[in-house]
C-alpha positions, 0 to 999 in steps of 0.5 A, a space after each residue: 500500500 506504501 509502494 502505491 501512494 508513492 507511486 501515486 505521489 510521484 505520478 502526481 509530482 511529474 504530472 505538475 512537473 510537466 504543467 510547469 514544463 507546458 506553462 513554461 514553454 508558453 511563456 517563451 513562445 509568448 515572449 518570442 511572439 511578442 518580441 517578433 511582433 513589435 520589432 515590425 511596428 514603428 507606432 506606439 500605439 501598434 506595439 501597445 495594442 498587439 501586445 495586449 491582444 496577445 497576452 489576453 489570448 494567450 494567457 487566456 486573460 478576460 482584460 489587459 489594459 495599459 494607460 498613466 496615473 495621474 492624480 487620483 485616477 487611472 487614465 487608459 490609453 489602450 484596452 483589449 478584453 474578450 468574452 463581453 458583448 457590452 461596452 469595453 472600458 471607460 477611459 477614466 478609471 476611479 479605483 476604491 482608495 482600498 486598491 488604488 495604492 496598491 495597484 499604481 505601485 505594482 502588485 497583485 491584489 486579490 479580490 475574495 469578496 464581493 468581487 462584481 461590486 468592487 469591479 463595478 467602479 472601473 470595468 464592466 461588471 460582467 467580469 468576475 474578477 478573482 484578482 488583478 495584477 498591475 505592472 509599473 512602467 515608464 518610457 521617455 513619453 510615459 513617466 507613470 505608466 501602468 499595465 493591467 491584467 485581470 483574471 477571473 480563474 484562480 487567484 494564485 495564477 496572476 502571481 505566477 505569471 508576474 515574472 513572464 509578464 515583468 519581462 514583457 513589459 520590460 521588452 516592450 518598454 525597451 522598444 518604445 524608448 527605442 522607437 522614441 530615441 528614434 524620433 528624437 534623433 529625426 528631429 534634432 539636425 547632427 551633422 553627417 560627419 558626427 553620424 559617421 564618427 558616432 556609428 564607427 565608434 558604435 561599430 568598433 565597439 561592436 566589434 571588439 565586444 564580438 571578437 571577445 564573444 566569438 573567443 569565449 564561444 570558441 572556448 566554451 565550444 572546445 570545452 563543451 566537445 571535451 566534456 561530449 567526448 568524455 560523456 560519450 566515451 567513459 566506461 562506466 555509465 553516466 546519466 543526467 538526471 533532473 532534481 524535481 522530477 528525477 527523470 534522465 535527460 540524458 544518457 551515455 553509451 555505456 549506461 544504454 548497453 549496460 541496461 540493454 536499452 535504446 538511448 530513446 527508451 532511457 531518456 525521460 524514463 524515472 531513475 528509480 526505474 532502473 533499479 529492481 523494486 525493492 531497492 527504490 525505496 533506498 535509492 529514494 532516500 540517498 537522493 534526498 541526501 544528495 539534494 541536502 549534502 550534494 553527493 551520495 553512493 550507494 551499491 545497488 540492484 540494477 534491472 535490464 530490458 530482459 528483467 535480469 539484475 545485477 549489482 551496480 555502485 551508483 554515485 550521485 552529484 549535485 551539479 549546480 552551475 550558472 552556465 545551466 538553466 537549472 540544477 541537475 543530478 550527476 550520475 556514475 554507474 559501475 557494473 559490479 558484476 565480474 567484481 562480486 563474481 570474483 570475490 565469490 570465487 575468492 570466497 568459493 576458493 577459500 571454502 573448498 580450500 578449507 574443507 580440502 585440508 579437513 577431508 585430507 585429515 580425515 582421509 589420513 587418519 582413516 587410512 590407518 584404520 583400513 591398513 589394519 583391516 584390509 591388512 589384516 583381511 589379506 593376511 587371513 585369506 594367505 593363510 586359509 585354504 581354498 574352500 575354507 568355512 571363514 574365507 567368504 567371511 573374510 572376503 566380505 571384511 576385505 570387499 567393505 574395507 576397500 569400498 572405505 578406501 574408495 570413498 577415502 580416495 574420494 575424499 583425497 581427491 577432493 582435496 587434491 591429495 590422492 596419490 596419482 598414477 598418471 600415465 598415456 591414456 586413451 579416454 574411449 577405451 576407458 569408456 568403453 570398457 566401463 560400458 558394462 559396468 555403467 549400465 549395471 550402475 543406472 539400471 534398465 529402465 535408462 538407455 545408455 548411449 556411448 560414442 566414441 567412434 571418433 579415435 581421440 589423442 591420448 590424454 596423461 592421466 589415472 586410469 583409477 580416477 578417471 572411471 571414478 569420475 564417470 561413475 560419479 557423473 552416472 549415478 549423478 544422472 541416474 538419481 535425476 531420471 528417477 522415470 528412466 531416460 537416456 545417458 549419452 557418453 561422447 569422447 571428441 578432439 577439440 581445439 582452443 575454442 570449442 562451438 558457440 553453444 559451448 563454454 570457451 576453453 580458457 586455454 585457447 593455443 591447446 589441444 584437448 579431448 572432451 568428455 560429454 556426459 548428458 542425461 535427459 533428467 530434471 535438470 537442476 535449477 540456477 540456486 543448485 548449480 550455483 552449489 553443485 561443486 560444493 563437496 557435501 551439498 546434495 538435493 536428495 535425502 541423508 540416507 541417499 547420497 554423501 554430497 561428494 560425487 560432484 567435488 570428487 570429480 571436481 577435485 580430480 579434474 583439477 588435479 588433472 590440470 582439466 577444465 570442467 563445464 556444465 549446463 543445465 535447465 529444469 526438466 530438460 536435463 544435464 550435460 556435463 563437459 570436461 576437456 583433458 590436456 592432449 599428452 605426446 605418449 602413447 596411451 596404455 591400459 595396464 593390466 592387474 598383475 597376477 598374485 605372487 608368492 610375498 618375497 622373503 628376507 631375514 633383515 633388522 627393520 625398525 617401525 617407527 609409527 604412532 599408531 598402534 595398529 599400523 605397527 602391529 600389522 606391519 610386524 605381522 607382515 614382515 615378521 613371517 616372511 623372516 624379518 627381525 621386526 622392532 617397533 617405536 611409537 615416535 620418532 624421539 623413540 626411535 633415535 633413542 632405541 638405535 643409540 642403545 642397541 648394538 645391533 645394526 639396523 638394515 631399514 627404517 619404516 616410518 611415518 611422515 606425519 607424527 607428533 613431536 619429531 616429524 619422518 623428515 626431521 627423523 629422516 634428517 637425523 638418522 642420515 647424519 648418524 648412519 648415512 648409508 642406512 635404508 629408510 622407507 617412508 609411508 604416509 596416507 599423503 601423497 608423495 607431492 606433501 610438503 613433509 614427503 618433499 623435504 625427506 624425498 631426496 634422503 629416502 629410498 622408497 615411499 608407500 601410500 597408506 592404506 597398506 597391503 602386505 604384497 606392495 610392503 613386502 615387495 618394497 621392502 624387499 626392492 629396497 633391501 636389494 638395491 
């Protein structure tokens, strides 16, 4: 209801704003008419009667009249009046005492009461007067001259015509002294010589005074095209507006395509219009501080041609100036948009970064805990026999324990810190041989369409993450066609720059290959798009997804130096775009080695590792296969148990990351002492972590937690024979 008597109140407010524009334009053209008019006239009389014949018609006043004071009455000497069939004016006019002061000084006098009888003493009494206003005037012929008007409509009309009427008088007074010097010059006999001297004086005058004013107009020019030039060219958006009315008079290049407008549809259009409507109220208010203070800033919501908004800073400057008619407001308009979308990727980024670095942890420390049940799994199945009661018991230990790893890799993914295989890949053998197990993953009831018959370039990347990156990309399909549908899976060559309707490829000198995973599904809308990287969000229910599938492909993307794009539209499904760098090897796909028999030794190892468990089934891997196993639970322990034993120590197992003395620090430390001595380092971190970086080059080998008893036992044994 308040939004609507504003609207109400400002509709109004333009409504009078455009009687005064009217009324002012009338005014000029009254002005202009009657300057025309009399320079064409030679008598007084002529010039005095035209005159009030056009501001009567004009200005729709019943009487206008002119004439002298003298003594006690009002002598006419000229009258123009319309509408009355009797007789005009009398020549002598006998004013009541009451008005007669204040109409031979100049006033408006307002007649409320018995308007007729008072009129009666010197008009007919068919006008009924409301008021009547009287302008002085002298001439060289007149000395106490006087102008009359009457009016029989409001009584606040009369003062505002004063001024415009004021003015009238004035040029027309001007031209009959004019007309009079003229006349006086004809009478008086000047001799010819001094008629010359006097119009060359004139002229030179003359001359000077437009030499002078033909340099001020060059240089107000020169500014002027310096300003239009500025005005035109500026990136931002510029407008002026007007105060009373808060209408744009003009706008500049850059404010039409910002808005998506034609100049034409911009200027005269309300300033408050341009913003969305719940920031008008605010923009209102900044406004009416300009109007006190002379400027005001404010960062709002902007509305272009489609409906569409975006964010804008708007600065507002009162210009008050001579060289303008009147006041008017200065306004600068910057777009925010690549700004706010920058600081909302900088906060994005900062984000992911800290939940990547709590995921890692996550993932780090619960890589110890599968070590020791996929360990220990291992360990079971090498000792049960074929057909033995508890080895499918075992296997479904085993089988849960690596779907946690597959959901820690996840995790590591995300974060950037899983161990990557990267090696020559071809991307449509990849999905090609995933083709089976991708549609048992979205069942039946949905068409699983590949195309890869194009032969693609070989790409540098994980064998592992790249079909965790397409089983993501599927069960995200399948959980958006809950009625079926179709998944279609392209592999293409693409340059730089892929086709219009696609995403540019930042890098545009490269050569890429492109996944397209399209589903016809629900498709999601601009609020879940704006998220859908964002690792733990998820639409569907607690029980029914971990929020991780999107940031996992996300974050091994990144790791692969990819770029990923994506399109989306309520009901008409999905399709997601990722571009590999193309790589110069030639693609392989290894495959899974044979099972082998766990190499044997009879060495002295020393683990060193915090946790209990990981030390506990480190020895009962190696302790079996002959080794001397001895345990220390920190790094501290460690060097403290060599320098008290006498027995030598053929290779160190440790952890990177451990409570007080870090695997780099020990690894620094066992090398100054026992520069020769075998050291092993193993971590749920990949190799490229700061802590593995600064031991890396003292260090023989390194193992990627969780453990299994083949990859410990063959490095140990690697190692050893080195």
């Amino acid at each position: 209801m308040g939004e609507s008597k504003d609207l109400v109140r400002k509709v109004r407010e333009l409504e009078r704003e455009n009687e005064r524009l009217a009324e002012r334009s009338e005014d000029l053209m009254l002005l202009g008419l009657v300057s025309e008019l009399i320079q064409g006239l030679e008598s007084e009389a002529d010039i005095l009667e035209s005159t009030l014949k056009r501001v009567s018609i004009i200005k729709t006043l019943p009487v206008a009249a002119c004439g002298f004071v003298r003594d006690e009455e009002i002598q006419l000497l000229h009258s123009f009046d319309s509408g009355v069939e009797e007789t005009s004016f009398s020549k002598e006019i006998h004013p009541p005492d009451v008005i007669f002061d204040k109409l031979t000084a100049g006033a408006c006098v307002s007649l409320k009461e018995d308007a007729a009888t008072v009129a009666g003493h010197f008009w007919p009494s068919a006008y009924q007067f409301t008021a009547i206003l009287t302008l002085p005037f002298e001439t060289r012929k007149i000395r106490r001259g006087l102008f009359l008007f009457g009016d029989t409509h409001a009584s606040y009309r009369l003062p505002a015509l004063s001024l415009t009427l004021q003015r009238l008088v004035e040029m027309v007074t001007s031209r009959l002294d004019n007309l009079a010097l003229l006349d006086e010059l004809k009478e008086v006999n000047i001799s010819q010589d001094q008629k010359v001297a006097r119009r060359t004086r004139e002229l030179t005058d003359l001359n000077r005074e437009l030499l002078a004013e033909i340099a001020n107009r060059k240089r107000a020019e020169e500014a002027e095209h310096l300003c239009a030039h500025i005005f035109k060219n500026a990136e931002w958006g510029v407008a002026a507006c007007s105060i009373a009315g808060r209408q744009i008079m003009q706008a500049n290049p850059a404010l039409v395509k910002m808005l998506g407008l034609a100049e034409a549809d911009i200027t005269g259009t309300l300033l408050l219009q341009l913003c969305a409507e719940p920031q008008r109220a605010e923009l209102e208010r900044h406004l009416l501080t300009a109007e006190q203070t002379g400027q005001c800033s404010l960062q709002t919501q902007l509305k272009r041609k489609d409906n569409s908004t975006f964010p804008a800073l708007m600065s507002v400057t009162l210009i008050e100036e001579e060289d303008f008619p009147r006041p008017f407001f200065a306004v600068n308009i910057q777009d925010l948009s690549e700004r706010v979308f920058l600081e909302d990727q900088l906060l994005q980024a900062q984000k992911m970064e800290s939940i990547g670095r709590l995921a890692g942890g996550v993932a780090h420390d619960f890589n110890n805990f599968l070590s020791g049940i996929i360990g220990y799994s291992d360990l079971i199945l090498l000792e049960l026999p074929p057909g033995h009661a508890m080895r499918k018991k075992a296997e479904f230990i085993l089988d849960s324990a690596q779907k946690a790893a597959a959901l820690t890799r996840q995790l590591l993914a995300f974060s950037r810190k899983q161990v990557m295989r990267m090696e020559p890949l071809q991307l449509d053998s990849i999905v090609e041989h995933m083709a089976g197990m991708l549609s048992r993953i979205i069942g039946e009831d949905i068409e699983l369409v590949i195309d890869t018959d194009t032969p693609t370039a070989a790409i540098l990347a994980d064998k592992g993450q790249l079909e965790q990156i397409l089983m993501n990309l599927a069960v995200n399909a399948r959980d958006a066609m809950p009625d079926g549908g179709q998944l279609q899976i392209a592999i293409d060559n693409v340059k730089g720059k892929t086709e219009p309707a696609q995403t540019e490829i930042t890098d545009s000198s490269g050569s890429f290959v492109e996944l397209r995973v399209s589903d016809t599904g629900t498709g999601m809308s601009r609020e879940v798009q704006e998220k859908a990287l964002e690792p733990f969000f998820t639409t569907k229910r607690q029980e029914e997804g971990t929020g991780l599938g999107l940031s996992t492909v996300y974050g091994i993307v990144q790791q692969h130096k990819a770029q990923i794009d994506f399109t989306s539209e309520p009901g008409h499904g999905t399709t997601f775009r990722i571009y590999f760098p193309v790589t110069n090897g030639s693609a392989q796909i290894p495959e899974a080695p044979d099972r082998v028999a766990l190499p044997r030794g009879n060495e002295s190892i020393l683990l060193v590792d915090d946790s209990l468990l990981l030390r506990r089934l480190a020895a009962d891997i190696l302790s079996p296969l002959g080794y001397q196993v001895s345990e220390a639970a920190s790094g501290q322990e460690a060097l403290e148990s060599l320098a008290v034993t006498d027995r030598a120590v053929d290779l160190i197992l440790s952890d990177v990351i451990m409570p007080g003395l870090k695997g780099s620090q020990l690894v620094e430390a066992l090398r100054s002492r026992q520069p020769e001595i075998s050291i092993v380092l193993m971590s749920g971190y990949p190799k490229d972590h700061e802590s593995i970086q600064q031991a890396r080059a003292l260090v023989s080998d390194y193992i990627q937690k969780p453990l299994t008893p083949k990859e410990l036992a063959e490095t140990v044994r690697k190692v050893l024979d080195a």
